[in-house]
C-alpha positions, -999 to 999 in steps of 0.1 A, spaced: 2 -687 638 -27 -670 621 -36 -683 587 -41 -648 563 -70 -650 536 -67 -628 507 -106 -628 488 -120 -610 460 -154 -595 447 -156 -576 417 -187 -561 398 -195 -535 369 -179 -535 339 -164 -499 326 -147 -496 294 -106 -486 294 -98 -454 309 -133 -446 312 -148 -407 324 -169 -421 345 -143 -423 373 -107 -407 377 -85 -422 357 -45 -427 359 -44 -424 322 -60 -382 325 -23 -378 339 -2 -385 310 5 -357 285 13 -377 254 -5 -405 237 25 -425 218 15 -445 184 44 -477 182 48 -509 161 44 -545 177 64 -570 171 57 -604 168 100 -626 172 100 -662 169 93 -681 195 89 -713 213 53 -710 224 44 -747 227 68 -751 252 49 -724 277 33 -740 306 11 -720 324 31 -690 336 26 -666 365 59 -643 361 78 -636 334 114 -623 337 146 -616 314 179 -617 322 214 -619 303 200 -627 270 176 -654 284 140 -650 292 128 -671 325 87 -685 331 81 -687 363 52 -718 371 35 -730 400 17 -760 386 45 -781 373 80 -788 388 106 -780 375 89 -744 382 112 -724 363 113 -728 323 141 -709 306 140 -699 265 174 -684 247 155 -648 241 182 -644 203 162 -677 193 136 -679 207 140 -717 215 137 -735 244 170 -742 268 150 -763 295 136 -763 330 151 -760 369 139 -756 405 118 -785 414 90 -786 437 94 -798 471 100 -790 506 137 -803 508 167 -784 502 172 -767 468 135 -772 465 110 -748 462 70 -745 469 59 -705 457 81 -680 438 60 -644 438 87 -618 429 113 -616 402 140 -598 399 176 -595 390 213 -586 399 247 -592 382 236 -616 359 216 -636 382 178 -643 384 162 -638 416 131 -655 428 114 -650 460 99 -685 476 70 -672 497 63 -706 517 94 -712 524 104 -672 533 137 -676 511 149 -652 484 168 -677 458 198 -666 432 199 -689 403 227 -683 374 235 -704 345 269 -714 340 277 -734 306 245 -759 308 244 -760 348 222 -739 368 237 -727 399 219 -719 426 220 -702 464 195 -693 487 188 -667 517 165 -674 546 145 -641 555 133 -634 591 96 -638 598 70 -638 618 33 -635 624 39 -597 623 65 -595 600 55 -618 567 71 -610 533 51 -613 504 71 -601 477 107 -599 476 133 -582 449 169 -578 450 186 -541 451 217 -557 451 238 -588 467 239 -570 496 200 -558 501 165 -563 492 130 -550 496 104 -568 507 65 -558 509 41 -578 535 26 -579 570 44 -556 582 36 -543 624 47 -505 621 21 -502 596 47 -495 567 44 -505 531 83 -519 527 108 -530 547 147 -538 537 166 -572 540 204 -575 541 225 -606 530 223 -626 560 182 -621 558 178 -599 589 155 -567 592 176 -534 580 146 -509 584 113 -502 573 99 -470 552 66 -461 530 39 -444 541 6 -465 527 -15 -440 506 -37 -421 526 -73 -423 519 -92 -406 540 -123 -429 538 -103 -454 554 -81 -437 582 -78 -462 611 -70 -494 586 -45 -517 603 -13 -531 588 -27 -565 585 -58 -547 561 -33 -521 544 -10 -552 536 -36 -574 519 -51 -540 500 -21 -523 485 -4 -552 471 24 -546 442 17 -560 406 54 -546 396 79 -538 420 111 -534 399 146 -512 407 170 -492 389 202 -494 398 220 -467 378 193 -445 389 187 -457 423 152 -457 425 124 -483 438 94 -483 415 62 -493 422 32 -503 407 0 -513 429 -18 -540 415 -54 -526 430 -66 -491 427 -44 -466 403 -10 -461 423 23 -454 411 52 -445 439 88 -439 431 116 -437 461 148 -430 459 176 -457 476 209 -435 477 207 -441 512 191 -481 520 189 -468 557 165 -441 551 150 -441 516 128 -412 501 95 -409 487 99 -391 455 72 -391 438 34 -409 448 10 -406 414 -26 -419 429 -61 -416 404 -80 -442 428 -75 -462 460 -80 -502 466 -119 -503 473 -121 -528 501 -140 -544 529 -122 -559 563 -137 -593 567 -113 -605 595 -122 -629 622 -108 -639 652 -86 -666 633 -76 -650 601 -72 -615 584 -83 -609 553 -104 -579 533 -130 -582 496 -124 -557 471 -156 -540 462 -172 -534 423 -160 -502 421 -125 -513 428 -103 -504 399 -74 -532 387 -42 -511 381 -9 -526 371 0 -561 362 36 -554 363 63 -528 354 98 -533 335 127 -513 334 146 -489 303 175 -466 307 146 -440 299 114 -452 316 98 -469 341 71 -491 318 39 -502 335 14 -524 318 -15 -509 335 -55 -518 332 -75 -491 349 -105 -510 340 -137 -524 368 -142 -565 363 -175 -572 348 -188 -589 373 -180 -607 403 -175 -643 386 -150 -629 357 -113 -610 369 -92 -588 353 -63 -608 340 -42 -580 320 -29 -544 310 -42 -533 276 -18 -497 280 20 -488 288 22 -462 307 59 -443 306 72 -427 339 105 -410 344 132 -420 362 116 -393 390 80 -405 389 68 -379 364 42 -398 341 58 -395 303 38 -412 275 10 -438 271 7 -460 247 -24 -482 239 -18 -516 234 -36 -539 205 -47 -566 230 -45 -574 270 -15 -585 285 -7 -605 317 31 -599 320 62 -575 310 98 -576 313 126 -557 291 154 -571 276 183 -544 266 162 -534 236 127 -547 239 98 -546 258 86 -582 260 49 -589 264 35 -624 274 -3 -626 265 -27 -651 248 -46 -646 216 -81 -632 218 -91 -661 191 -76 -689 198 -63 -686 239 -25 -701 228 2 -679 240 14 -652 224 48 -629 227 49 -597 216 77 -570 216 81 -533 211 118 -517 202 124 -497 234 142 -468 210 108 -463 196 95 -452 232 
């Protein structure tokens, strides 16, 4: 099996939403003024988190240095309920989670090791948990995984017809694959194994009264909406681009992999869902240089439910994660003065 390296270089600082390249922000009409919140909260019992996700009035901190990996918090309280999912390579063990998502009351995380998409649900004080093993191979590697339902998922990867998604039934086999990669026409012969490492989702959520598959790409300024009425044969609806993934292939013989350039622009760090909006928490900033990384969204940018960019709103600080709970946006960042963890909200009617 090939081993796939994923590397980064990054350069010149430009300030937010800068002139000095196209910017995703020059596409939204309104500029939206709202109050932060600051709820009470159990911050000392944060780890070190690299998702963030609620569901059914409990928010869930996804870690990857600390088994348990999964630390859940009563969202009313604020207060800390406890921890599940220990490391391990046994069963009911778990190594990577990189996606979130949700279904029915259930929290959904995506163990990319161990290529199995896990449901986890609380009943009383017990966590409950199932898992689905997703077919794989050295041209067909998930990366990301998110539930549409209990039926299906989407998955984004290494994928060999050179598509940017491909769906997943129940019993984890291949349904079909759809998504054109943006075309940029500096870069017209890239293979799948170089489009998969460049265009790599930040936020890849779904609405399920709406049907429709958002995404937000994590490099360059891409936002692409599809709509799922039909899992077989999903449709592109709308595909908002203000800058590519600047990248280098530096494959070998052994391993693919590709280097963002300076000029690469850091997009979206993830996106949450509203009855309304699709909410991204979007950067749109250049790293300063190529020993410092751009760790958060300082803006919210507001998408319909057809892709149409709404409202942006400029946030008072950086941001690392968002989710949405049935009347907030929550924010997971750290304080520019001290580095503790902070968690911020903003009242979705005020949107």
């Amino acid at each position: 099996m090939k081993v796939f390296i994923y590397s980064l270089l990054w350069g010149l600082v430009l300030s937010s939403c800068t002139k000095s390249f196209v910017s995703m922000c020059d596409l939204f009409p309104e500029s939206l003024k709202v109050e932060v919140h600051k709820p009470s909260f159990d911050v000392d019992s944060i780890r070190k988190p690299i998702d963030m996700y609620y569901v059914d009035g409990k928010l869930f901190m996804v870690d990857m240095y600390s088994s348990p990996l999964v630390t859940a918090f009563d969202w009313t309280t604020g207060k800390y309920i406890g921890r599940f999912a220990n490391r391990g390579q046994g069963p009911h063990e778990y190594l990577w989670f990189s996606a979130a998502s949700s279904f029915d009351g259930k929290l959904g995380l995506y163990d990319e090791n161990k290529k199995e998409f896990a449901w986890f649900s609380y009943e009383k004080d017990t966590v409950c948990s199932s898992s689905i093993e997703l077919a794989h191979s050295d041209k067909m590697f998930p990366f990301k995984v998110i539930a549409l339902s209990n039926e299906y998922f989407v998955a984004t990867g290494l994928i060999e017809e050179n598509k940017h998604f491909v769906i997943y039934n129940k019993e984890g086999q291949k349904v079909s694959v759809f998504g054109d990669y943006p075309k940029d026409d500096s870069k017209p012969d890239c293979s799948y194994q170089d489009n998969a490492f460049a265009y790599q989702p930040a936020g890849m959520v779904y609405n399920a009264k709406e049907k429709v598959f958002a995404v937000g790409e994590r490099d360059g300024q891409i936002a692409m909406f599809y709509d799922m009425s039909d899992i077989s044969h999903p449709k592109l609806l709308k595909q908002n681009v203000a800058s590519y993934p600047q990248f280098v292939n530096r494959s070998t013989s052994t391993s693919s992999s590709v280097s963002f350039l300076r000029e690469n622009v850091s997009g979206f760090f993830g996106m949450a869902v509203t009855d309304k909006y699709c909410v991204g928490l979007f950067s749109g900033k250049q790293s300063q240089d190529r020993d410092s990384y751009i760790t958060g969204g300082d803006k919210l940018l507001l998408f319909d439910w057809k892709g149409n960019p709404v409202k942006m709103i400029v946030l008072p600080q950086e941001y690392s994660m968002i989710t949405a709970s049935e009347g907030q946006l929550i924010l997971l960042g750290t304080s520019p003065e001290t580095s503790d963890y902070v968690i911020n909200t903003i009242n979705i009617y005020d949107l």
